[in-house]
C-alpha positions in Angstrom: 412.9 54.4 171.2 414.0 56.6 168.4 412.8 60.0 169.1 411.5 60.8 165.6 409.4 57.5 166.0 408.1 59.3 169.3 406.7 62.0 167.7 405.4 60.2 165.0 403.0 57.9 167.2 402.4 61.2 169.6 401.0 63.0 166.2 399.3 60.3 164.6 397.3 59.6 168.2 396.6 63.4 167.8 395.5 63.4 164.3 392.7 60.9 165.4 391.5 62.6 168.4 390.9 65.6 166.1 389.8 64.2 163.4 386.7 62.3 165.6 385.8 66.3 166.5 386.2 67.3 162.9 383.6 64.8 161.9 380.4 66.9 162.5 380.0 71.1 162.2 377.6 72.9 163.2 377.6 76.0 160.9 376.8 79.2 163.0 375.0 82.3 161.7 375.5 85.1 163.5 372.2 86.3 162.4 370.0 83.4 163.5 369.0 84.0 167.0 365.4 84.0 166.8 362.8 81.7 167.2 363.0 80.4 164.3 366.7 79.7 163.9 367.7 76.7 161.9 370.5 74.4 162.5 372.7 73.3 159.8 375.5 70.6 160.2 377.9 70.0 157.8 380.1 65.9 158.3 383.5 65.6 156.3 382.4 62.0 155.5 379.5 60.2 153.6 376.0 60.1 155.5 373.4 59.1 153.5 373.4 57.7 150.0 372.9 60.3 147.3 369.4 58.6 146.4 368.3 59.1 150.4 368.5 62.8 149.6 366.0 62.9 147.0 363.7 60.4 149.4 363.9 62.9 152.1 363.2 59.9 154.6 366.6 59.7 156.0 366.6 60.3 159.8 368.3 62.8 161.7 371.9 62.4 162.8 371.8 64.6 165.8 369.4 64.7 169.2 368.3 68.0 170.6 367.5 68.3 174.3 365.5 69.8 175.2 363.1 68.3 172.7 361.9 70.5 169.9 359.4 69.3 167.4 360.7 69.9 163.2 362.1 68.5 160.7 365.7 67.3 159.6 366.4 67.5 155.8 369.0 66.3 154.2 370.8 69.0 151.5 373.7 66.4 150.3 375.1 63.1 151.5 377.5 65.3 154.0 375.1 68.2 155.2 371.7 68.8 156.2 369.1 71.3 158.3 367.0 70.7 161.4 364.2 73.7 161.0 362.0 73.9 164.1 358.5 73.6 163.4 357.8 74.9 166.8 359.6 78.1 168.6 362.8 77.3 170.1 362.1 77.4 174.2 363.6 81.1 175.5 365.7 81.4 178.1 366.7 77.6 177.4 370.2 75.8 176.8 370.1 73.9 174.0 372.6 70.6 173.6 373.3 69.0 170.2 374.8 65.5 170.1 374.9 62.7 168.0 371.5 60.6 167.9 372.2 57.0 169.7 373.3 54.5 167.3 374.2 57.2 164.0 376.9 56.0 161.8 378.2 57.3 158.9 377.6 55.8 155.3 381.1 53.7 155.9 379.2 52.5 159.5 381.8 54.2 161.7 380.0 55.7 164.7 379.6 59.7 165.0 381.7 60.6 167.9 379.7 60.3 171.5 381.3 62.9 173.1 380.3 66.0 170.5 378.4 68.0 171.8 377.4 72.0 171.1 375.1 74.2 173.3 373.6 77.4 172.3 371.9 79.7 174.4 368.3 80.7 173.7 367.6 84.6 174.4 365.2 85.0 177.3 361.4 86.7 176.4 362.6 90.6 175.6 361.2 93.7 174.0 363.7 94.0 170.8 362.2 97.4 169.6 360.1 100.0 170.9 358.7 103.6 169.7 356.5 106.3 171.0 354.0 106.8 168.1 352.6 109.9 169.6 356.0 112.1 170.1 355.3 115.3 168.8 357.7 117.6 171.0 358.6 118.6 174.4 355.7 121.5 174.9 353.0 119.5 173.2 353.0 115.8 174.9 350.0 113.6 174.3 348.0 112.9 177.7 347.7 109.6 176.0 350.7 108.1 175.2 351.1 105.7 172.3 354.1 102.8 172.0 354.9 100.4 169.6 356.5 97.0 171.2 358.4 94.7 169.4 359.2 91.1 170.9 361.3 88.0 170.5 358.2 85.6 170.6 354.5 85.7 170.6 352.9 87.2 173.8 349.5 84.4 173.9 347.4 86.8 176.3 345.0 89.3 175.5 346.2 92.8 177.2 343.6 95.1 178.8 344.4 98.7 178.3 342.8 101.7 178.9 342.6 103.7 176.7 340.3 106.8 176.0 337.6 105.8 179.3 337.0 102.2 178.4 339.3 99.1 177.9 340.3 98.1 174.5 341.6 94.4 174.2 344.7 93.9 172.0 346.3 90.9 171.0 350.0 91.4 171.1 351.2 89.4 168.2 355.0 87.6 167.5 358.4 89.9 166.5 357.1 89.4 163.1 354.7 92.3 163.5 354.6 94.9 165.6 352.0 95.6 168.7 350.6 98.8 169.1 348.9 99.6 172.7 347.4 102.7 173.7 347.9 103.5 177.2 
């Protein structure tokens, strides 16, 4: 065999392999590691028909385990958005694949072996500050802090505060806690 006809057949088997794992992107934002991160996917071919977009009844392309409760919507025939309608589990892995069955608009099967993970932060404090900081020689006896966290906190915190217990309900990253302690 002619070796120019060698490496054509060794590049054209290579240009399929990649082009299956070019098929579906997931498009990363560096700043979208909360709770309510979306997920947007971007395909290099056809989807959906243009009128499905305008429907928005199209289902999803992709599967998410674990399960996560929102809602996929299309922004073109080639991209679209899953947007949790629930926070995303912390301290989880996330896998992205394919739904069973999804086909693009031309009916050739999304690639079964795609797959993407993304790591969930674990429950944190993201911010803190000491609200009663005056200086060095004139500390508070009772300290105040303001906590800041990755997800909602659904307990009601006891503190003492001033001889008696105040209840406080420490609320999601969106707004900031303040306990007296």
């Amino acid at each position: 065999m002619n070796l120019r006809a060698l490496a054509l057949l060794v590049s054209c088997g290579l240009t399929s392999a990649l082009a299956a794992d070019e098929l579906i992107e997931l498009v990363e934002s560096p700043n979208s590691l909360g709770p309510g991160r979306t997920l947007e996917l971007r395909f290099s071919e056809e989807m959906i028909p243009a009128q499905d977009v305008q429907k928005g009844d199209a289902p999803a392309p992709i599967a998410i385990t674990p399960a996560v409760m929102g809602k996929w919507t299309w922004q073109s025939t080639r991209s679209g958005v899953f947007s949790p309608t629930q926070p995303w589990p912390l301290g989880t892995t996330i896998q992205i694949r394919p739904r069973e069955g999804a086909t693009t608009l031309a009916g050739k099967p999304l690639p079964a072996d795609w797959r993407r993970t993304l790591e969930m932060p674990a429950f944190a404090v993201q911010a803190w500050s000491n609200l009663s900081y005056q200086s060095e020689e004139d500390q508070s006896a009772e300290p105040r802090y303001a906590l800041l966290f990755n997800a909602e906190v659904g307990v009601d915190v006891e503190v003492p505060a001033r001889g008696r217990l105040e209840q406080h309900r420490v609320r999601p990253a969106s707004a900031v806690a303040e306990l007296a302690v």
